[in-house]
C-alpha positions as CSV (number, residue, x, y, z in Angstrom):
1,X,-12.1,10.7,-7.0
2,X,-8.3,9.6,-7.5
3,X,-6.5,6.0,-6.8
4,X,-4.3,4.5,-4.2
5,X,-2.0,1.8,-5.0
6,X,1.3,-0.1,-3.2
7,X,4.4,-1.4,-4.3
8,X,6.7,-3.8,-3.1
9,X,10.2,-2.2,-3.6
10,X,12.2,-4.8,-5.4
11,X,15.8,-3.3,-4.3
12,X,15.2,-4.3,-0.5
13,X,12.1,-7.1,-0.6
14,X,12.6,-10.6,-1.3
15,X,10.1,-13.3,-2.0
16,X,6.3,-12.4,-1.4
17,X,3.5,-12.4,0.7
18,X,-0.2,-11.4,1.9
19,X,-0.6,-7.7,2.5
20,X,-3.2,-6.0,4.2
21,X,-4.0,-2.5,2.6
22,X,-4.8,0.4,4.4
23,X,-6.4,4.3,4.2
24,X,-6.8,6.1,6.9
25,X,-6.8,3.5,9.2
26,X,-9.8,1.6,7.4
27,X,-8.2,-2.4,5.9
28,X,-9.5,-1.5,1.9
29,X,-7.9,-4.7,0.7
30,X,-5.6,-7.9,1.1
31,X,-3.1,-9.3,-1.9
32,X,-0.9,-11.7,-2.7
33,X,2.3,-9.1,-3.5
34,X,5.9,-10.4,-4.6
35,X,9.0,-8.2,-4.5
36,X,8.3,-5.4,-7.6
37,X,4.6,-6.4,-7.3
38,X,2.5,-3.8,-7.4
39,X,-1.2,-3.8,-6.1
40,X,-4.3,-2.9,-7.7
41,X,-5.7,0.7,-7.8
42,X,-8.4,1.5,-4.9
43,X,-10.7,4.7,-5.4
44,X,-10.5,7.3,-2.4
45,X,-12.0,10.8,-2.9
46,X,-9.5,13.3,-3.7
47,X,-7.3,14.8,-0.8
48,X,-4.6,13.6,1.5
49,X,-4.8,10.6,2.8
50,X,-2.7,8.4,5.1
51,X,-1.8,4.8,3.4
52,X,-0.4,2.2,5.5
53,X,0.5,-1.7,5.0
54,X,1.1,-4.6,7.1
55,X,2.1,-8.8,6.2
56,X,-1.5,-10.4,7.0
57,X,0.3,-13.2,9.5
58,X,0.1,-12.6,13.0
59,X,3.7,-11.6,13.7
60,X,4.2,-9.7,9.7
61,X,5.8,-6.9,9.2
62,X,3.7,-3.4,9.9
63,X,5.1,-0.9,6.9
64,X,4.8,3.3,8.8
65,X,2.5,5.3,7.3
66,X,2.7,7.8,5.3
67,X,0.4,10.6,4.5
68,X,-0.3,10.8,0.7
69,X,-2.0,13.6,-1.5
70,X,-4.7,12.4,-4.0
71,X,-5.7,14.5,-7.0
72,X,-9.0,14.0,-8.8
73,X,-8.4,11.3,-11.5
74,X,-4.7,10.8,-10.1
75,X,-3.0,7.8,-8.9
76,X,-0.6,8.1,-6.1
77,X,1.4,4.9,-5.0
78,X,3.1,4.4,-1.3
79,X,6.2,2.3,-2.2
80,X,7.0,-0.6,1.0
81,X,10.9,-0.6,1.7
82,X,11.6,-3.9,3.5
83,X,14.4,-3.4,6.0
């Protein structure tokens, strides 16, 4: 097993909001994230996975995914650019 987490880049995001977390495809979690906020760590088995994010409103903004490699008892961490 290894660990997912997200970051809200604090060079291009302002303020803060709801995120939906997501890997391979499957919603794993929503949180309250501010510019530089990082989220909490979510267990995946070990391998490549694709992470993804979106704003929870209706009309948020959808972050591309990006495929990630996992290592057992690793953490790998998708950074979200805004802009």
């Amino acid at each position: 097993m290894g660990n997912v987490r997200w970051t809200v880049d604090a060079q291009t995001c302002v303020g803060s909001a709801t995120i939906d977390l997501f890997v391979d495809g499957a919603r794993v979690g929503s949180e309250t994230l501010a510019a530089g906020g990082t989220s909490r760590s979510y267990t995946v088995i070990a391998g490549t996975h694709v992470l993804g994010a979106s704003e929870s409103n209706n009309a948020g903004y959808v972050w591309p995914s990006q495929s990630f490699p996992v290592t057992a008892g690793g953490t790998s961490t998708q950074i979200l650019l805004c802009g």
